[in-house]
N, C-alpha and C positions, 0 to 999 in steps of 0.2 A: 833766163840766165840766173844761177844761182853761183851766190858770193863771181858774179861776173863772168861765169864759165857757162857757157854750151856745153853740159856735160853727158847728154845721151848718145847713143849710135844709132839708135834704133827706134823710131818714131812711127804710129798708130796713128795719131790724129793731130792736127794743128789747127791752132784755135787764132782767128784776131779779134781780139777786142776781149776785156778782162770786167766786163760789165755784167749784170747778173744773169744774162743767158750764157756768156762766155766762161764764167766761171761753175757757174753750174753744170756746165756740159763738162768742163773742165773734171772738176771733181767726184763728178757721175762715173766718166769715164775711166778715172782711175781707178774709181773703187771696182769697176768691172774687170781693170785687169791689164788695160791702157796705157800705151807711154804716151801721153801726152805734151805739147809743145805747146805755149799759150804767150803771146805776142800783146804789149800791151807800152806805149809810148807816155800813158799818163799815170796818175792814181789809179789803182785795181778799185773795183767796186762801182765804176760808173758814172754816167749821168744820176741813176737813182739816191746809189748813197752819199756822191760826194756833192753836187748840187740839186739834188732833186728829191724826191719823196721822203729822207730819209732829214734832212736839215729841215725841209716844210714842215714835217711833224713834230720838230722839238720847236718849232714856233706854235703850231697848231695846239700844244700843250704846254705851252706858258703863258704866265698872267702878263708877262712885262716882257717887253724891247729887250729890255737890259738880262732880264733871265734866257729869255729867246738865244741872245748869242753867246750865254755862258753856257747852257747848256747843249747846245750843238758845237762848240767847242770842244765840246767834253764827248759828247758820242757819236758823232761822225768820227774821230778817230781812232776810236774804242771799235767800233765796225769796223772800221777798213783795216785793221790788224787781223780782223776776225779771217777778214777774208784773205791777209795776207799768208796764215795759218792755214786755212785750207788749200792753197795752193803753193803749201810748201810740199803737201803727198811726195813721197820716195816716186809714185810714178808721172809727176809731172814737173816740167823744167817752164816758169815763169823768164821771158824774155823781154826786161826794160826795153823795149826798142818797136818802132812800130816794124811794120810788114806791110809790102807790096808786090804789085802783082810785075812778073818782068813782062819785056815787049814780046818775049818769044811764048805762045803757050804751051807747051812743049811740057810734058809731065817733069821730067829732072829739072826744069829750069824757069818752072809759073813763080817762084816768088821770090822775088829778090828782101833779102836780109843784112844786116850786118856781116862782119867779118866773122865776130865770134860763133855765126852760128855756120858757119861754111863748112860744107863735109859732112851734114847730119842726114844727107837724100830725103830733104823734105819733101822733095818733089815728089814721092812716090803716095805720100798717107792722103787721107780724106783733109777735106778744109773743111773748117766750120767758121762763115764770118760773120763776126757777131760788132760790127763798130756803131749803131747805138744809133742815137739822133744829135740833132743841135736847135736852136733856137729857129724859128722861123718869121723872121721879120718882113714886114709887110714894106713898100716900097711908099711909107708919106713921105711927104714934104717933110722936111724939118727934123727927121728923124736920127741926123747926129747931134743933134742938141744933146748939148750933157749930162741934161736932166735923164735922156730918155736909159731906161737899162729891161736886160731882161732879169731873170726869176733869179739868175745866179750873179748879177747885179746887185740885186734888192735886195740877196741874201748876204750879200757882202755889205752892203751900207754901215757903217760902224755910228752913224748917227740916226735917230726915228725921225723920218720926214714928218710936218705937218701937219702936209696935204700931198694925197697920194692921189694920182690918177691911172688909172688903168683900163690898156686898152683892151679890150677881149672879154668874152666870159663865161670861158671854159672852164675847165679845172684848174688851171693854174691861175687865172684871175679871180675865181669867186673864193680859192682856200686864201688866197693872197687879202682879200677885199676882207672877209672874215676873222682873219688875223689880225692887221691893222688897224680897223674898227673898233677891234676890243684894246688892243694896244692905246687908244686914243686919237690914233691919228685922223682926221678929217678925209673919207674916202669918197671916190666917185667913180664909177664902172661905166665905160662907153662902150657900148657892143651895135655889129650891125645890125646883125637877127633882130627878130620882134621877143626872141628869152631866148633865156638863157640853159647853159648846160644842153646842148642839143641830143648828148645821148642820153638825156634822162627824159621821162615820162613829161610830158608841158604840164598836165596835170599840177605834176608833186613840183615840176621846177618853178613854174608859177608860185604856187605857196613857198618856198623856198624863199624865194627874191622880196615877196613880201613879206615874209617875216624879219628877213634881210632889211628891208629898207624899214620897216619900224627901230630896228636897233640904230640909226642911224647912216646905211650905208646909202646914198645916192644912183639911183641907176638911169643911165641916160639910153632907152634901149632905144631900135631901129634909126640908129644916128653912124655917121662915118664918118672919122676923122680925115681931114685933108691936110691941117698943117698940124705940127707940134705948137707952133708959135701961138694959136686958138686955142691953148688948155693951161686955165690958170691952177698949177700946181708945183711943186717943189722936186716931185718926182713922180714921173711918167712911166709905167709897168707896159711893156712891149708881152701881153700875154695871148700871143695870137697862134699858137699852137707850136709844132715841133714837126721838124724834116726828118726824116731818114738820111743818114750821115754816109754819105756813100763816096768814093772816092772816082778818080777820073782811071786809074790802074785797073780797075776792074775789066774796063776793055779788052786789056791786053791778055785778057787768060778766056777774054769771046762772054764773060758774064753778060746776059743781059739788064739792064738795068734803068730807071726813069730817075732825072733829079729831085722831082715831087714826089715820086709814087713809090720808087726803093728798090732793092733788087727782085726782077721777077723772079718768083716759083712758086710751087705747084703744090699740093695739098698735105706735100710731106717734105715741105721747103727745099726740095732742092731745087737750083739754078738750072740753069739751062746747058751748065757744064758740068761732064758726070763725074762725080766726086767732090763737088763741092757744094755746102748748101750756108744757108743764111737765116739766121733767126734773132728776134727781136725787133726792136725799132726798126732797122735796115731796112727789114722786108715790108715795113708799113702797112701789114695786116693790121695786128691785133697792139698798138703802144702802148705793152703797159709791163710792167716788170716783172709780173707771175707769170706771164705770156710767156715770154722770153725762157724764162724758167722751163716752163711745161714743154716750150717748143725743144729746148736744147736736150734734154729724156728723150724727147720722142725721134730726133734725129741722132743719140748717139746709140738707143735700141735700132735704127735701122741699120747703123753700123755693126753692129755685135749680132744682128740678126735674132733680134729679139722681140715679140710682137706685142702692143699695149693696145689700151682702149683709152687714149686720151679723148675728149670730148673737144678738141675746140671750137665746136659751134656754142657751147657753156659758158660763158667766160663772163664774172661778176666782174663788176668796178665800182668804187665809192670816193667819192669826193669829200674831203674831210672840213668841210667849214661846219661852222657850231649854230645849229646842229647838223649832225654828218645825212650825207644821202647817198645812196647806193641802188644798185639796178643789175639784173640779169635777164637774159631775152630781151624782147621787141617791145616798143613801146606801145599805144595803146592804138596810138594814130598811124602805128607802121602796121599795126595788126587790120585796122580798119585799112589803109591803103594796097593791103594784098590781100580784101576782101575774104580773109579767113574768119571763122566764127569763133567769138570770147563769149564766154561771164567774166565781169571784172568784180571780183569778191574787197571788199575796201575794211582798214580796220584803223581805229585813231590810237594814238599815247594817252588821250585825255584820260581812256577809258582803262587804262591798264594800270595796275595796284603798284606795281614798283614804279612804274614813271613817276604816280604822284608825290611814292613817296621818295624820290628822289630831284623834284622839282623838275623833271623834263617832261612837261607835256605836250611838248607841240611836236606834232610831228604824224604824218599818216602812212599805210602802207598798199597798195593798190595790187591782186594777187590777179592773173591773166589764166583763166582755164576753157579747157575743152572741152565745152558742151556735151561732145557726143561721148567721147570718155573720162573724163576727170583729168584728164593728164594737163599738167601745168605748164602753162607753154611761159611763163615769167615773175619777175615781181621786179616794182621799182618802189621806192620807199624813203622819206624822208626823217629826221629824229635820231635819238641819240640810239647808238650802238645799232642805228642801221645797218651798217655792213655785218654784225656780226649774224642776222637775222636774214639779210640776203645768203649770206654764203650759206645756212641750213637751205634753203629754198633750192640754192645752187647745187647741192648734194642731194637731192631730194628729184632735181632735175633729169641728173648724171642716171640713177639710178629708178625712173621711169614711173616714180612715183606718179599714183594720183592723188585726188583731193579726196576718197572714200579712206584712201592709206593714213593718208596725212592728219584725219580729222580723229581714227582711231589711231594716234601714237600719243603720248603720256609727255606732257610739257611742264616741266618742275615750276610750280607753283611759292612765292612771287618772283616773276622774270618777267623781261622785257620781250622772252622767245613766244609769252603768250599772246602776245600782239598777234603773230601769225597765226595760234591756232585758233583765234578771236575770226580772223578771217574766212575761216573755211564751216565755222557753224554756224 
């Protein structure tokens, strides 16, 4: 809806959800030539920018509580204008209003909308639904206690708890745990697992946790909470991962769909309904916000009829506590459990000239190759500007590099990128 009006006739593509697959696709689209239609009931931008990755890291980059929430004040909606700006494009019509699916699935009559958008024959264009995740709370005892909150809870508090307890210890509990730690606060991490971060290397998450817990942070691993009432804290972190946000409407247009597991599809995300596909969180592949990104390209090239080489079996992630850790490919013990052959090539921070001269030496990199040809089947790596040192590794992947390549390319000298090529001589 712009200035309140439905004002297209004529519509290419309909987007729900205004989140960073949705808006990406959104804007992709347009710039190909696209009328696009984009449906979106809350803040554009998402779970990521307006409670999630994007408020984590102006905490993740402050020394104090109190700077924490002035400056995610300040650019969280500095962002979301960004992106209110991109999805002003002359060829896309932004629609305050959510979308659902009607009871009839019927091409002129799958989505029921507001009035203002009546008469646009949206029935006819491709869908692309993109509605994100939400919290996924575990079923304790005790779990409406007031203390307990999740990550968009925590990031609302307008006072520094304490004593922070948190349950999980994924990415959202260990950036959370690392945050408030330095903040001052008194922390303490309850996880079932025997460690933590399960999609990182046990390896590096190991070292990780204990580097963690000399700073102060408490980790009570292979424990399970059964009440809240058992956890002396002030505030309790519910950081047990995130659902695919799927609606019960989806039925009605024959999507198929699981409440855990997210809308089914196929390798090039479409549903099981032709014309409509799903990407991001929804689809519960890949939760992670370049995902979402990368997915929504690759599904509006299949609309335009346009062919790429996205990689998503590649797909880096980094978890940003201090110090950051990051991973791409299979861990070490997933490489050992599908009994394929490694060299695991290892290299530390201690030993690298810019770490020391910037006080970061803790930190190691573990590099997974193929024996029989060089070719690099991963890296997970813990220390400061590890992700930016994965994502080389990641491009390097993409493009089928081996470790004979990698050892002859020329690594500006002092960097932290020489860490890697530390690894390969």
């Amino acid at each position: 809806m712009i200035n309140g009006q439905c004002s297209m006739e004529k519509v290419d593509l309909i987007i729900i959800g205004a989140g960073p697959g949705g808006y990406r696709a959104a804007e992709y689209a347009a710039k190909q030539g696209l009328k696009v239609v984009i449906f979106e009931g809350s803040e554009v931008g998402g779970t990521c920018l307006n409670v999630g990755c994007i408020p984590t890291k102006t905490y993740v980059h402050s020394a104090t509580f109190a700077e924490a929430r002035e400056r995610m004040a300040s650019v969280v909606p500095q962002l979301r204008q960004g992106v209110e700006t991109i999805l002003s494009h002359p060829n896309i019509t932004l629609v305050r209003e959510n979308a659902s699916f009607a009871t009839t699935p019927l091409l002129l009559e799958r989505l029921r909308v507001g009035e203002s958008c009546s008469g646009m024959g949206l029935g006819e264009a491709p869908i692309i639904i993109a509605t994100g995740s939400e919290t996924k709370w575990l079923p304790i005892k005790g779990k409406e206690d007031p203390r307990v909150v999740d990550s968009t809870g925590l990031l609302n508090l307008e006072t520094q708890p304490k004593r922070l307890a948190i349950i999980g210890a994924g990415v959202i509990g260990m950036e959370f745990a690392s945050v408030f730690n330095r903040f001052g606060t008194e922390v303490t991490v309850i996880e079932y697992l025997k460690e933590c971060l399960p999609a990182l290397d046990s390896d590096i998450a190991k070292r990780l946790r204990k580097y963690l817990e000399k700073g102060g942070i408490t980790f009570k691993m292979k424990t399970a909470v059964e009440d809240i009432a058992d956890i002396d804290a002030d505030v309790v972190l519910m950081a047990t991962g995130r659902k695919p946000r799927v609606q019960a409407d989806f039925a009605n247009a024959g999507i198929e769909f699981d409440e855990r597991k997210g809308v089914t599809v196929d390798d090039h995300f479409k549903t099981t309904v032709n014309g409509i596909f799903a990407i991001g969180d929804v689809n519960g592949k890949q939760m992670l916000a370049h995902a979402a990104e990368m997915q929504a390209i690759h599904v509006v090239n299949q609309i335009i009829g346009k062919p790429d080489n996205i990689r998503f079996d590649i797909m880096p992630a980094a978890i940003f506590t201090q110090p950051e850790a990051a991973c791409v490919g299979p861990t070490e013990d997933q490489l050992k459990a599908e009994g394929l052959a490694y060299e695991c090539r290892k290299s530390f921070w201690r030993a690298n000239g810019k770490a020391l001269a910037m006080g970061e030496t803790e930190g190691m990199l573990k590099l997974f190759v193929s024996p029989e040809d060089g070719a690099i089947l991963g890296c997970h790596a813990y220390g400061a500007h590890s992700a930016d040192i994965v994502q080389e590794v990641s491009v390097l992947m993409c493009k089928h590099t081996t470790i004979a390549e990698l050892a002859d390319m020329v690594h500006i000298h002092p960097t932290l990128s020489e860490i890697l090529k530390s690894a390969v001589e």
